[in-house]
C-alpha positions as CSV (number, residue, x, y, z in Angstrom):
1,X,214.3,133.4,119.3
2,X,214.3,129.6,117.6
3,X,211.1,129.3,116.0
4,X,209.8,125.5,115.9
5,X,211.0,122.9,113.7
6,X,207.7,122.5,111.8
7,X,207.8,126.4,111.4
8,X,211.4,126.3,109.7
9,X,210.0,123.4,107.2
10,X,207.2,125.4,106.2
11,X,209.7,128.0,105.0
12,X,211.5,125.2,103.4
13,X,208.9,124.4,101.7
14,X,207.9,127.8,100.6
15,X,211.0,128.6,99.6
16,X,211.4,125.1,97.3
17,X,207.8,125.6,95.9
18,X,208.4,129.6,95.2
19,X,210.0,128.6,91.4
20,X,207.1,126.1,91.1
21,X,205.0,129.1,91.8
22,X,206.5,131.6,89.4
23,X,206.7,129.1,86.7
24,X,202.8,128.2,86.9
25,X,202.2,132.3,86.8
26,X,204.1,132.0,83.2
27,X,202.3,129.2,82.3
28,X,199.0,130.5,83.4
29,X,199.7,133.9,81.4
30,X,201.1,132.4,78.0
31,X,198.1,130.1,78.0
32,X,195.4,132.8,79.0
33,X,197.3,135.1,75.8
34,X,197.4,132.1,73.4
35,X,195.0,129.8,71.4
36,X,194.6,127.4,74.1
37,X,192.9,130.6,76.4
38,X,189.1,129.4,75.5
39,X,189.6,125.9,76.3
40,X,191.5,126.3,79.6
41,X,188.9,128.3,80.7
42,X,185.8,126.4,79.6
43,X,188.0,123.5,81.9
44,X,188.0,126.5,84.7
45,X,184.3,127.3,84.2
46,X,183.3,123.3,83.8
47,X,181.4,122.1,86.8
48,X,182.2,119.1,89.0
49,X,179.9,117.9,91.8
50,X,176.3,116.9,92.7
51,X,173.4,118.9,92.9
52,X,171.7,116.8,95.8
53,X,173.6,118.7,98.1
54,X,174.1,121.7,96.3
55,X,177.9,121.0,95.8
56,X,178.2,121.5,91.8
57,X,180.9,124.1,91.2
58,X,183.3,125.1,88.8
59,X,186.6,123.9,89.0
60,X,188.0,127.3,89.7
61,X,185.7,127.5,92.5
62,X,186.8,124.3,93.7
63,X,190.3,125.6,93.7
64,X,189.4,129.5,95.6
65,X,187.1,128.1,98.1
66,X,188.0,124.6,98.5
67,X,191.9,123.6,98.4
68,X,192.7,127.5,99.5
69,X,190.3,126.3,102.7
70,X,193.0,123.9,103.7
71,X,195.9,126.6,102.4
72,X,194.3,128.7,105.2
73,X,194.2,126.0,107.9
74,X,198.0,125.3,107.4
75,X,199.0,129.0,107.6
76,X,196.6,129.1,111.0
77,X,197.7,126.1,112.0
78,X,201.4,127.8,112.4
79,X,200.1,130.7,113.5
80,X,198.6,129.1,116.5
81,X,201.9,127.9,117.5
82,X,203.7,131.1,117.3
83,X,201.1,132.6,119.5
84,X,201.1,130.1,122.0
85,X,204.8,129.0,122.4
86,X,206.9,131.2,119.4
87,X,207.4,134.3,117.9
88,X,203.9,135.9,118.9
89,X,203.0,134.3,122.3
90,X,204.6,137.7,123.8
91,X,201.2,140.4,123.6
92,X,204.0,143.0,123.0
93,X,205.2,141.4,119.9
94,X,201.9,140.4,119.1
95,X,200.6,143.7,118.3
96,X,202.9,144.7,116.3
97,X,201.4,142.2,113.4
98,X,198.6,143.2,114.2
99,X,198.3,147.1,113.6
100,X,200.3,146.4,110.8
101,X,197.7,144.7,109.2
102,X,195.6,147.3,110.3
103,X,197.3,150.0,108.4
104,X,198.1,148.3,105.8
105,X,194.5,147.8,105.2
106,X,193.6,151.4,105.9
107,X,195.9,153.2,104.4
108,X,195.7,151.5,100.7
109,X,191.7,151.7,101.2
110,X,192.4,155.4,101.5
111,X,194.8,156.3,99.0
112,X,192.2,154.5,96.4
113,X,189.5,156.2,97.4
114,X,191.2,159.6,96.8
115,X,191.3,158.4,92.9
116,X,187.9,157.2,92.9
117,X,185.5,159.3,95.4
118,X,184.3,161.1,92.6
119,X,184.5,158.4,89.3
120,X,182.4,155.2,89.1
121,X,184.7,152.8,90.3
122,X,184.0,153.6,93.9
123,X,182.9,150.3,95.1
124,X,186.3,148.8,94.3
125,X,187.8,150.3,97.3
126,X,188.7,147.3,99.1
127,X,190.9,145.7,96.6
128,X,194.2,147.2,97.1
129,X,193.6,146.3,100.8
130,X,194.5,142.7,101.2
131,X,198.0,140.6,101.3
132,X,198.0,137.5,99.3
133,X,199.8,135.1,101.9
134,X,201.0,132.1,99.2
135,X,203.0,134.4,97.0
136,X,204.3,136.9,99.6
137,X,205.8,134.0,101.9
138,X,207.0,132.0,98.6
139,X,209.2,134.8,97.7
140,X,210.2,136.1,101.5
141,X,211.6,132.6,101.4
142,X,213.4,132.8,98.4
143,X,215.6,134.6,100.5
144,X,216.4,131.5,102.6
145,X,218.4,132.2,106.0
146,X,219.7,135.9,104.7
147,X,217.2,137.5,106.7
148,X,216.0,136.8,110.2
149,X,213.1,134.2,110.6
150,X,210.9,136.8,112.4
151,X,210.1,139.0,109.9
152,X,208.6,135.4,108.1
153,X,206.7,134.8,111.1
154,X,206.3,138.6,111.1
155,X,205.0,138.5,107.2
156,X,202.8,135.5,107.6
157,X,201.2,136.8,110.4
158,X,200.4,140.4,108.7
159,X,199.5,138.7,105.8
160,X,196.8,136.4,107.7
161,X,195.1,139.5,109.7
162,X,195.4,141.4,106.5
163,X,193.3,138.4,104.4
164,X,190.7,138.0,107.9
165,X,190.3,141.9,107.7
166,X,189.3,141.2,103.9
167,X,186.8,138.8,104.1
168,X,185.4,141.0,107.1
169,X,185.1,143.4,104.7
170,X,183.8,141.0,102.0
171,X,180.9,140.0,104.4
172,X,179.8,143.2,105.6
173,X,180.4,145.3,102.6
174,X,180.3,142.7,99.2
175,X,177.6,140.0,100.7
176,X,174.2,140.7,98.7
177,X,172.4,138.6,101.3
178,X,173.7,136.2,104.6
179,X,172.0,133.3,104.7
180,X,171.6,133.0,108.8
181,X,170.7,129.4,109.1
182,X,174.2,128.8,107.4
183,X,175.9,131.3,109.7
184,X,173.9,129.5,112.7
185,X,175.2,126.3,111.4
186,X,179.0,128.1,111.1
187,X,178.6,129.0,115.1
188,X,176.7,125.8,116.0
189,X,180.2,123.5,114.2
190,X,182.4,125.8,116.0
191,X,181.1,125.3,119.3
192,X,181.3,121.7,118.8
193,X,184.8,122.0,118.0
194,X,185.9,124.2,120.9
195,X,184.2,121.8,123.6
196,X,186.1,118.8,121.6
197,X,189.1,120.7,122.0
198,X,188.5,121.9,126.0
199,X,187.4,118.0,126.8
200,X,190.6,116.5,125.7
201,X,189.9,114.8,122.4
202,X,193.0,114.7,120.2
203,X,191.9,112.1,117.8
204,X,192.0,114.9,114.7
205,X,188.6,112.8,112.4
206,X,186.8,114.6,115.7
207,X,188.0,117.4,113.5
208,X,188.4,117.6,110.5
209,X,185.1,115.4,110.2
210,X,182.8,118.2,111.7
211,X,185.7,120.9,109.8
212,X,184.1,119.8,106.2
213,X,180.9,120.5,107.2
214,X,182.2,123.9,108.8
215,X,183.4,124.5,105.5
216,X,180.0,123.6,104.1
217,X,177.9,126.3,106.0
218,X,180.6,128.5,105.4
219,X,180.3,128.6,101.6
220,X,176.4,128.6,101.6
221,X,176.7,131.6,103.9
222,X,178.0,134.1,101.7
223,X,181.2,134.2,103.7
224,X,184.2,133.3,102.1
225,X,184.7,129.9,102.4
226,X,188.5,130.4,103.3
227,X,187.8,131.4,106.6
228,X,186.3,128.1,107.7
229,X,190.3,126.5,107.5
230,X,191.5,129.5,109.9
231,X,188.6,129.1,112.5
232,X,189.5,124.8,112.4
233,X,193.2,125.5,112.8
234,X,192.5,127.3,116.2
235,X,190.0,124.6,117.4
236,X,192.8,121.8,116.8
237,X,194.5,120.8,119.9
238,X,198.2,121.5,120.4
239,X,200.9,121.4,123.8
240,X,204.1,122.5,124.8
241,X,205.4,119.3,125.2
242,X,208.8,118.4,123.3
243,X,208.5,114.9,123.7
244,X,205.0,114.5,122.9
245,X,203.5,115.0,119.4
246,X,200.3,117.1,119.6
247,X,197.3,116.7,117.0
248,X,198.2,120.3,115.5
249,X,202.0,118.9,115.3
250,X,200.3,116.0,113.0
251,X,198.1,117.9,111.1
252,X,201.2,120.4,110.3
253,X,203.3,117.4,109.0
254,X,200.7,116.0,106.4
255,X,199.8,119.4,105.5
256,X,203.2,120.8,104.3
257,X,203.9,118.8,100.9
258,X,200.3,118.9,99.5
259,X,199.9,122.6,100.1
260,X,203.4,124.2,99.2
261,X,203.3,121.4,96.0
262,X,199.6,120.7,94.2
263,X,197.5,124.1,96.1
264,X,199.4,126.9,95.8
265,X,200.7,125.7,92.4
266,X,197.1,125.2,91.4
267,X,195.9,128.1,92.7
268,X,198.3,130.1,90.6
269,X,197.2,128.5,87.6
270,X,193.8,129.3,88.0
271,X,193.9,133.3,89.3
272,X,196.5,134.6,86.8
273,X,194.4,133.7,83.8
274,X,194.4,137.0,82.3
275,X,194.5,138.0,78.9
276,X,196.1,140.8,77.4
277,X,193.3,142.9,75.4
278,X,194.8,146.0,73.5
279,X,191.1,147.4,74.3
280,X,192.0,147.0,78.4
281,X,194.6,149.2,77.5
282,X,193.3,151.5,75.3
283,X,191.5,152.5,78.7
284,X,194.1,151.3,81.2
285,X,195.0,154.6,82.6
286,X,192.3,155.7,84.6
287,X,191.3,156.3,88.5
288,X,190.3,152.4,88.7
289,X,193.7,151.6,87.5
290,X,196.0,154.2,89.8
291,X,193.9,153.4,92.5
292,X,195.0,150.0,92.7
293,X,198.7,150.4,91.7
294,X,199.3,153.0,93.9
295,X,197.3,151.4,96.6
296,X,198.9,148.3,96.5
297,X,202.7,149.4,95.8
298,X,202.9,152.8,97.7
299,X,199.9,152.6,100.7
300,X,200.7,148.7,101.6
301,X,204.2,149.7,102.5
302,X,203.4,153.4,103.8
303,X,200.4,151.8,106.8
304,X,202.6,148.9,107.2
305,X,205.3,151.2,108.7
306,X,203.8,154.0,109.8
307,X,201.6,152.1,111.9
308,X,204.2,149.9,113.0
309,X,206.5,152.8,113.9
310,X,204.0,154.4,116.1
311,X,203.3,151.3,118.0
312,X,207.2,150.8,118.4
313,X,207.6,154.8,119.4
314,X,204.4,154.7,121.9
315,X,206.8,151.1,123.6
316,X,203.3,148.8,122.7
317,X,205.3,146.6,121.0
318,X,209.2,146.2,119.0
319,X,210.7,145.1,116.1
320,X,211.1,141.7,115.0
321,X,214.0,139.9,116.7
322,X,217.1,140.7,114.9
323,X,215.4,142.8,112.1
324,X,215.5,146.5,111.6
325,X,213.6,149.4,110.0
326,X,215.3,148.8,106.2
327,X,214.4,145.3,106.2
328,X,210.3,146.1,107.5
329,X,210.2,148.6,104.8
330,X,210.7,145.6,102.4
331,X,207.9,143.2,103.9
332,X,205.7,146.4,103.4
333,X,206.4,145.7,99.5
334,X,205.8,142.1,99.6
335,X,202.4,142.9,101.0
336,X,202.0,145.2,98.4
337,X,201.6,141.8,96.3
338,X,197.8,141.2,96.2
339,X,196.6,138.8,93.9
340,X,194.4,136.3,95.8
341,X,191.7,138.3,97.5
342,X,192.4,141.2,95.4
343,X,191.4,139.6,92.1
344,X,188.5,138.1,94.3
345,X,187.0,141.6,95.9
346,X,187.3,142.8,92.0
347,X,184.8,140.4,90.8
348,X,182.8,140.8,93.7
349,X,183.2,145.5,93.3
350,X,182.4,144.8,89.6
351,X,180.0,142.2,88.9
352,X,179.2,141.5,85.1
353,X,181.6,144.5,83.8
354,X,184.1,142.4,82.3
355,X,186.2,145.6,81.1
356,X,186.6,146.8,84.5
357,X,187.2,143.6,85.9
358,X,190.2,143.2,83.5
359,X,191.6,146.2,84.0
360,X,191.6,145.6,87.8
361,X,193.2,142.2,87.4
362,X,196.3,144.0,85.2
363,X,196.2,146.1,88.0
364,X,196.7,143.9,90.6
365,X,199.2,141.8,88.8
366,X,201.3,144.9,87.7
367,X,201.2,146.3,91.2
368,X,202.1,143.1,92.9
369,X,204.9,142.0,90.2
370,X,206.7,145.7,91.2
371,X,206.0,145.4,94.5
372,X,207.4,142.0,95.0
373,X,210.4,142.7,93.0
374,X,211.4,145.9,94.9
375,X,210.2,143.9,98.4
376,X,212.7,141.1,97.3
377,X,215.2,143.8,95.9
378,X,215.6,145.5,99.7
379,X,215.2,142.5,101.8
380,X,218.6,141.3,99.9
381,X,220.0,144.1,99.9
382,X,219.8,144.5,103.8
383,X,220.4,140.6,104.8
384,X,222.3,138.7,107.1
385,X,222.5,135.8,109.0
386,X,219.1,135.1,110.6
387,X,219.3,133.9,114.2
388,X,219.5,130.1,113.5
């Protein structure tokens, strides 16, 4: 099946911005191990804002919960597409995403907690659980046409369950307090934006006007603010129309060159600050440590499958068009690459133990480094043409 035009660019642009992404991981981790590390992060740490309306954060906070807000509305942006007109607007192949995600959340969860029921590094449970969507898709489409497109749209809809499961998990499990007037304010926005949507406005400031404050009462209310871009990419009106450009179609357009080429790029920067201490690793091996690794690089890939093959055997769903088993075992691997809300659930499991938070970041980066390269290594090993 073709998948839309705009889909196909995203890719593009993935797949053009993937070496600009690797390159600012390099950067990030030869400045974070040299004598520029203190004053790149004092910039991180440096706040920028006003406290009238209580919006003075750090510039890495500005990055995680601001620009990675509209990351998140482009990626649900094309995800409402595929489930309306593409890939995923047949239930059947729907769910197979879906329970995918599902046991590729459980599954890690599990093995972890098998390291760590019985040490003190329990609450970090949910870290090997979630997919980070930028880097996974940047190096899926390094791979270019050598593999079918389903398995991207496949990916990038795993990947987006996987992250909504996370902050789920975030706000029932790693919230110290809600505050309700922002959540009522959340709900009160959305409502708004769905009767916009069902009365025919297409003008998109109707939007994205009432989508900033969205994100507003999103961030005061202890939910990750990320979520906010996935709930305003579903409220955006779209069509099936090929002559007519919808708002979503619009939105898509201006979206793809600031995201694959200053956001991701930034964010990348910013989250693979981590230095190399020869004390982290004096006390690298532990249950915190394997939990993650082996969470990450053996249960990501092990739930992704097994769920999916039980769905496919029980005839609730298929494979990916043109895909097969070999090549699904390799997306399990690139969701084995965690990074984004992994590094964020580790603050959040181990607030104010720097040690453990370091050791957790190594982790996640040494899990998701092995896991991309052997997701990469299989996926070109078992290509060919892709359907377009």
């Amino acid at each position: 099946m073709q998948l839309s035009k705009y889909f196909q660019q995203f890719f593009h642009n993935s797949k053009s911005s993937g070496i600009v992404l690797i390159i600012c991981v390099l950067i990030s981790l030869g400045i974070a191990n040299s004598s520029l590390s203190e004053n790149f992060q004092n910039l991180l740490n440096s706040n920028i804002g006003t406290e009238f309306f209580h919006l003075n954060y750090s510039v890495s906070v500005w990055i995680n919960d601001g620009l990675m807000a509209i990351f998140f509305l482009l990626v649900g942006l094309e995800i409402k597409r595929e489930l309306l007109e593409g890939e995923l607007s047949d239930m059947k192949k729907a769910n197979l995403p879906i329970f995918a995600a599902l046991g590729g959340m459980l599954v890690p969860a599990l093995i972890y907690f098998a390291f760590n029921y019985n040490s003190g590094y329990k609450n970090g449970w949910a870290i090997p659980m979630a997919t980070d969507i930028a880097f996974s898709l940047a190096i899926i489409s390094l791979l270019g046409k050598s593999i079918p497109n389903s398995l991207k749209v496949f990916l990038s809809a795993l990947a987006i369950v996987d992250d909504l499961g996370a902050i789920i998990v975030i706000a029932l499990f790693y919230t110290d307090s809600i505050d309700w007037i922002s959540l009522g304010g959340c709900g009160g926005i959305t409502i708004l934006l769905i009767i916009l949507n069902k009365i025919g406005i297409k003008n998109l400031l109707f939007y994205l006007i009432p989508g900033l404050f969205l994100w507003y009462f999103m961030h005061h209310s202890g939910i990750h603010a990320t979520i906010a871009g996935v709930i305003l990419a579903f409220t955006i009106p779209t069509n099936i129309s090929e002559t007519e450009i919808s708002p979503l179609e619009k939105l898509e357009q201006k979206l793809h060159i600031p995201v694959s080429f200053v956001i991701m790029p930034l964010f990348a920067l910013a989250n693979t600050n981590i230095t190399f201490r020869s004390e982290v690793f004096a006390n690298f091996i532990n249950p915190l440590s394997l939990g993650i690794i082996a969470g990450l690089f053996a249960g990501k890939v092990i739930g992704i499958n097994l769920f999916s093959w039980i769905v496919v055997k029980l005839k609730w769903s298929e494979l990916p068009a043109f895909s097969k088993w070999q090549q699904l075992i390799g997306v399990g691997f690139l969701a084995g690459i965690g990074f984004t809300m992994s590094i964020f659930v580790s603050l959040l499991a181990f607030p104010d133990q720097i040690e453990n938070q370091e050791i957790a970041k190594i982790s996640i980066l040494a899990a998701s480094v092995l896991s991309g390269v052997i997701g990469f290594v299989i996926l070109n090993f078992n290509k060919k043409p892709s359907e377009i």
